[in-house]
N, C-alpha and C positions, 0 to 999 in steps of 0.2 A: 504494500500500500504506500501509495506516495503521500511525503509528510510535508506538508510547508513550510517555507525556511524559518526560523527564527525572526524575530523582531530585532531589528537592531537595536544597541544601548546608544542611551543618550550622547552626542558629542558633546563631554563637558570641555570647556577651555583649560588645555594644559599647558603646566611649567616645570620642566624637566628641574631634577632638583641640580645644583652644582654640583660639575663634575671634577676631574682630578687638573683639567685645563684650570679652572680657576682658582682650584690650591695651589698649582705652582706657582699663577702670574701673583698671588694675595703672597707667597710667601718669596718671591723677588721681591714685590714691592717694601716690603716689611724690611728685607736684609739691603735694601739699596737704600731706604727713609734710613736706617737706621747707621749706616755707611758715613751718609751724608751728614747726620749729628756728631757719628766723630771726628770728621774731618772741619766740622767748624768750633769743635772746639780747642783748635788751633789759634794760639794767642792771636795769630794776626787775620785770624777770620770772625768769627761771632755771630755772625750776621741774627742766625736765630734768638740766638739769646738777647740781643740788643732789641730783638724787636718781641720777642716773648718769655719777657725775664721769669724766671722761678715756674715756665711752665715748658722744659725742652730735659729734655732726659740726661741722667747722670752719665758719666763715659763708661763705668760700670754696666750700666741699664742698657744704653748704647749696643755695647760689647753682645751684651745678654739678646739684644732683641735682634741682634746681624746673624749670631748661632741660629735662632729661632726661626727667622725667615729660612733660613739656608735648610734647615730640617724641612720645614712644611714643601718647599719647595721640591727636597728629593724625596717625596712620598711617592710619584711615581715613579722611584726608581729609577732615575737618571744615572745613577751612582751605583753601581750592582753591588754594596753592601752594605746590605742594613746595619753592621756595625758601625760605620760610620758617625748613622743618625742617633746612635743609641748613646755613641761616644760625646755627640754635640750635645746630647739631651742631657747627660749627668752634666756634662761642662755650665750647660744653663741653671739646673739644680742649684749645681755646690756656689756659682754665684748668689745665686737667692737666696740659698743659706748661711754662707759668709756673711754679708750682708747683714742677714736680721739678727744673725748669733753676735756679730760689731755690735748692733743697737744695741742687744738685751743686757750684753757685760761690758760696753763700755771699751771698748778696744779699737782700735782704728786699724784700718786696711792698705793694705798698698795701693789701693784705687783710688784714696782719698785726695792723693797728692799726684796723680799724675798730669790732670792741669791745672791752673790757677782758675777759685772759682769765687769770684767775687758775688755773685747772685745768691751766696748760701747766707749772708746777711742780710738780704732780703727776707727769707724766708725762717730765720735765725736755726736752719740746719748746718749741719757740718759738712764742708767744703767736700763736693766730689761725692757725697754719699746717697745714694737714692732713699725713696721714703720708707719705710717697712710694707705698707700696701704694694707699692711696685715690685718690691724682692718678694713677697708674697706672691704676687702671679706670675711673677719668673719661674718662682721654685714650684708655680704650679702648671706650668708648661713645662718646663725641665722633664716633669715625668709623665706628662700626655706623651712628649717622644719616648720616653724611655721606658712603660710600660708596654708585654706584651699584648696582642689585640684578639684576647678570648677570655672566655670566662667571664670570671668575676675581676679582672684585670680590664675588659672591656665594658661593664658598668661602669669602673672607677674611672676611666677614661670619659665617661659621656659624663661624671659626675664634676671633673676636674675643669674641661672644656664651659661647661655653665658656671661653674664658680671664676671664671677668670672670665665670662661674658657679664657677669655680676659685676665685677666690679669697674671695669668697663663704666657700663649704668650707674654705677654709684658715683663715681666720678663725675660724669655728666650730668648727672641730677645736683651732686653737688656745688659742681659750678652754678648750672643755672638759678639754682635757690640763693647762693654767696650774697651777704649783703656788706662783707667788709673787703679786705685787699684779694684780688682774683690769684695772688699769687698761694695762698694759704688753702693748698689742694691735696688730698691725700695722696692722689696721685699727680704728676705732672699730665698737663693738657693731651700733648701729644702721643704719651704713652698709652691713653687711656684708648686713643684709637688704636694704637698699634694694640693693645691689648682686645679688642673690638675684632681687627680684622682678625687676629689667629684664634680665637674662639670663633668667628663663622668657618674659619677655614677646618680646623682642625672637627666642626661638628659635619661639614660635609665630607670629610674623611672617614670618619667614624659609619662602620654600619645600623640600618636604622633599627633601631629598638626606641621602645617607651613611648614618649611623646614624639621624637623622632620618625619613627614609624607612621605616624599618622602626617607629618610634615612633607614626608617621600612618596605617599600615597597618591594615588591620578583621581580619586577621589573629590568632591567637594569640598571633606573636609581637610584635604591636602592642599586642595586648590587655596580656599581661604586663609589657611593657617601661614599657606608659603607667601601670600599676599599682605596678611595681617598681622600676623604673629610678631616680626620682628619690628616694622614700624609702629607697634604697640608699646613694643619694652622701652625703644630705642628714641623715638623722635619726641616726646614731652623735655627728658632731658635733654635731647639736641636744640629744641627752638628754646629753653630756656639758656643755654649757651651764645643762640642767635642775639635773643632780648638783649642780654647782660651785655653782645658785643655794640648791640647797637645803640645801648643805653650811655655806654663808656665813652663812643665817639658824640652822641645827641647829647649827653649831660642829664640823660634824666635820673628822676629819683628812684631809692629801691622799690617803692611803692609803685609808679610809673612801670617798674621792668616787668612785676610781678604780675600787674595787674593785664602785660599785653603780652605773660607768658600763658594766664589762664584764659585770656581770649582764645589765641591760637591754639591753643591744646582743647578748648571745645570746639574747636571751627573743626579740627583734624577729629575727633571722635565723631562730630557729626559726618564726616565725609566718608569715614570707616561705615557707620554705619549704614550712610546711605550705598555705597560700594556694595555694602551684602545686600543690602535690601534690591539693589537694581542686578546682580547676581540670581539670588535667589527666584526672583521675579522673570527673568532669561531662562531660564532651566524649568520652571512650571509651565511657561508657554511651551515652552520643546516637547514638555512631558505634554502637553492635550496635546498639541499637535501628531505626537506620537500615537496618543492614543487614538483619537479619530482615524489617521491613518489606518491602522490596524483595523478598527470597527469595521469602516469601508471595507477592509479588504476580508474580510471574518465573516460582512452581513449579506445575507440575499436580498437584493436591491427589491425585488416584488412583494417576498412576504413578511421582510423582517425579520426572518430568522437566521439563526447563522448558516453560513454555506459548508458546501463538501471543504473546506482546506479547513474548518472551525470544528468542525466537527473527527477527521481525521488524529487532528491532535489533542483535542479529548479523549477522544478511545484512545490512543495510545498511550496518555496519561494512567486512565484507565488500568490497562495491562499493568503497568507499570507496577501503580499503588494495587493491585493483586499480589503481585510476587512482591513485593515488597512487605508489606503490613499484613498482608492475608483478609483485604478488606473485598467483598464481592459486588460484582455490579450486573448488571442485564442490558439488552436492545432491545430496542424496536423498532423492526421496517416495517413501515406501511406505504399502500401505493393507493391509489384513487380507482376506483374499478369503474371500467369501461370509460375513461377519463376522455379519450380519442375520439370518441364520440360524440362526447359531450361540446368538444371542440369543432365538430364538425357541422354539428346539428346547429348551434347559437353561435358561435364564431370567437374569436381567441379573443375580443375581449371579456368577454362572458366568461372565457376560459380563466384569465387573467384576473377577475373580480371573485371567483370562486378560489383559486390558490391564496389571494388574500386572504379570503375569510379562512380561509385550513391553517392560514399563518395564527390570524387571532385564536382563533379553537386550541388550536394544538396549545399556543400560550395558557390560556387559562382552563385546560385539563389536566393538565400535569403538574406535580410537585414542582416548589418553589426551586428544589435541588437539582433537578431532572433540565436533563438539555436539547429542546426539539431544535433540529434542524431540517433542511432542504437539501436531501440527500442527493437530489439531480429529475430536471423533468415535472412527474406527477409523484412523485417517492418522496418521502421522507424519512424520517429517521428520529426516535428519541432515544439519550441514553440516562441510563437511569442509573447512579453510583451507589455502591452500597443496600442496592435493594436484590431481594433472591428473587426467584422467580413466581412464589406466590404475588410479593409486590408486583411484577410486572406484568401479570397476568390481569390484576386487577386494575393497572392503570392503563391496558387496553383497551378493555372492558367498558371503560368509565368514555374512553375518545370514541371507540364504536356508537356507544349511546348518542354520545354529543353530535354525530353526525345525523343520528338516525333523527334526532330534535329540531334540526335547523331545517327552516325554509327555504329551501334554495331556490334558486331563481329556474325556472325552466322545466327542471324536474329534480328527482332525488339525487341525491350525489351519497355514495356508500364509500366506506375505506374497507381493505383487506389489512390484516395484523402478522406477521410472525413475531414469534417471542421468545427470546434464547437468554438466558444466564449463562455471566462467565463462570469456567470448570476450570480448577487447579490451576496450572501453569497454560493455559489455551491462550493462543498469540490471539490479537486483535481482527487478525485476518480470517482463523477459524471461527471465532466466533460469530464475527460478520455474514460467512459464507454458512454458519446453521441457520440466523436468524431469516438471512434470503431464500434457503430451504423451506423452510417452516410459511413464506408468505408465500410462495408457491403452490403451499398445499393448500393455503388458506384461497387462493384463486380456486385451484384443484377443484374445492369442493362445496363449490355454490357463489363465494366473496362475500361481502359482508359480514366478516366473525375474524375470528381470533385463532390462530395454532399454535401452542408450544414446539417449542424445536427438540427433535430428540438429542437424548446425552448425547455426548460425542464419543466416535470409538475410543475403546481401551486399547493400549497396546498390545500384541499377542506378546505369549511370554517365553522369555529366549530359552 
């Protein structure tokens, strides 16, 4: 039996998630941004620092963020050994532990003095030393490279990767909220993107699990979360960065910055939300449209009821849910007796005005659960799910009556009934072809009445 193709699924709008293209160019750019801080911290250059005092990375942090680029960069193995990257990952580590083990007892570094750095009075740090937050997400990259990537080692990985896009955020938020010297950051400015881009990099590296998972998805809710998710975390704390910067150069007050940092942060949530709503509102239209589509192609244009391709893959379902759950179901073929006649005697629209009314009938004789179709011509067909064959006996019975009841135009109009329940594992097709037996016999032997279909043979036994 021929089945109809499937329904196509919806074309939602996709966005492939990052691929290892853009961990390498995020982790050049990271080790070439961070190249270029130490080469101006060359007495006779400064340029950054002159222009973004107390907020440009220590030589240290520097050092730390050129390893880092260079690691994410050779995740696709440009470099055929992963020892390499594992070597540069502890290398970033023991900085960032250095570093915050210097703060905790009071010890200074040999970093501290490799250039002269006048800006750490600004910020009344000590010359040359990064803040304990930045040696923090160093020593918390250090071991995104230098853990392996399974198990419970690749949890820790997705776990270490959000704590260093954390603070990232914290940073930025904190900027934007500052209402005293912009220099008093827990992290420096810059680091905080550089900190920024190797937590997106390093989560598009990472395989997806958890919340990820659902981010990598083709999905709508992959679609949205890949659209939303990050300008969610990320952009209240960037326009509050934007405010501060434009406040700094305009003169306004903090109250001023604050007040046109919460404008724009409701302009941008209402835009999010209008975004899903005109989303969401694109994909309902697709869905009717899909779904008429289908009806169209399911309905018998004359009587309303579904066509042979609608009814094919009911019965097939049918079968299915048998051997599956051991649930039972029955058919019914019926044809219009002496139908050709009738068409010949009053003419095809008369012919046409009576399959209507067999459409309506057949509708309200049968259970709510029960599926009449137009099985082709003057033949129909109901299938009846879950019912044995005493039910289907009886709701022949009931559509015979209903014919014998109606008025018809011209003269009587009678149905013939076969009636088959499906038996154990029996395909759709044998069943089909007892219940077309069974209306044959019901012609056979006058029309107008109803036949049970006989069992179906057993197999003989080997």
């Amino acid at each position: 039996m021929d089945h109809a193709p499937e329904t196509p699924p919806l074309a939602l709008p996709q966005s492939r998630p990052w691929g290892r293209v853009f961990v390498r160019r995020v982790g050049l750019g990271i080790a070439g941004f961070a190249l270029l801080v130490l080469l101006d911290w060359q007495p006779s250059l400064g340029l950054l620092r002159g222009l973004l005092p107390g907020m440009v990375l220590k030589p240290l942090a520097a050092l730390g963020f050129l390893l880092a680029g260079l690691v994410l960069a050779n995740e696709a193995r440009r470099v055929p050994w992963p020892a390499v990257s594992v070597l540069l990952s502890v290398a970033i580590a023991v900085a960032g532990a250095a570093s915050l083990h210097a703060d905790l007892a009071g010890v200074a570094l040999a970093s501290d003095r490799w250039f002269p750095d006048p800006e750490a009075a600004i910020t009344s740090g000590i010359a040359g030393r990064m803040s304990p937050l930045t040696a923090c997400g160093l020593l918390l990259l250090g071991l995104l490279g230098a853990l392996r990537l399974d198990g419970a080692c690749l949890r820790l990985r997705h776990g270490l990767a959000l704590l260093v896009l954390g603070i990232a955020m914290f940073t930025l938020a904190a900027y934007g909220q500052q209402v005293g010297d912009a220099a008093f950051l827990p992290v420096p400015l810059l680091a905080a993107g550089l900190f920024l881009a190797a937590a997106l990099a390093w989560l598009a590296v990472l395989p997806a699990r958890g919340l990820l998972h659902v981010v990598h998805s083709t999905g709508i809710g992959g679609l949205v979360s890949r659209r939303l998710l990050l300008p969610a975390l990320l952009l209240p704390g960037l326009l509050g960065v934007l405010a501060r910067l434009a406040g700094s150069h305009a003169g306004w007050s903090a109250i001023t910055v604050a007040s046109i940092q919460a404008l724009a942060t409701g302009a941008l949530l209402a835009w999010m939300i209008w975004w899903v709503a005109t989303l969401l509102e694109r994909l309902q239209r697709q869905r009717d449209e899909v779904r008429v589509l289908h009806d169209e192609s399911h309905t018998d244009a004359l009587t309303g009821l579904p066509n042979r391709r609608a009814f094919d893959e009911a019965i097939a379902v049918l079968g299915q849910g048998r051997r599956g759950h051991d649930h039972g179901g029955s058919l019914l073929l019926l044809d219009l007796d002496r139908f050709k006649d009738y068409n010949d005697r009053f003419g095809h629209q008369a012919g046409d005005a009576v399959l209507r009314q067999v459409g309506a009938l057949l509708r309200h004789a049968v259970r709510p659960s029960d599926l009449p179709a137009r099985y082709g011509g003057e033949e129909f067909a109901v299938l009846l799910p879950e019912a044995g064959i005493e039910e289907a006996m009886q709701v022949a019975e009931r559509i015979v009556r209903a014919f014998r009841a109606v008025a018809w135009p011209g003269r009587a109009v009678t149905i013939s009934v076969g009636a088959a329940a499906l038996a154990g594992s029996e395909s759709a097709d044998a069943l089909v072809g007892r219940a077309d037996a069974a209306l044959y016999a019901a012609k056979a032997a006058g029309r107008d009445r109803v036949v049970q279909a006989a069992a179906p043979a057993q197999p003989a036994p080997a």
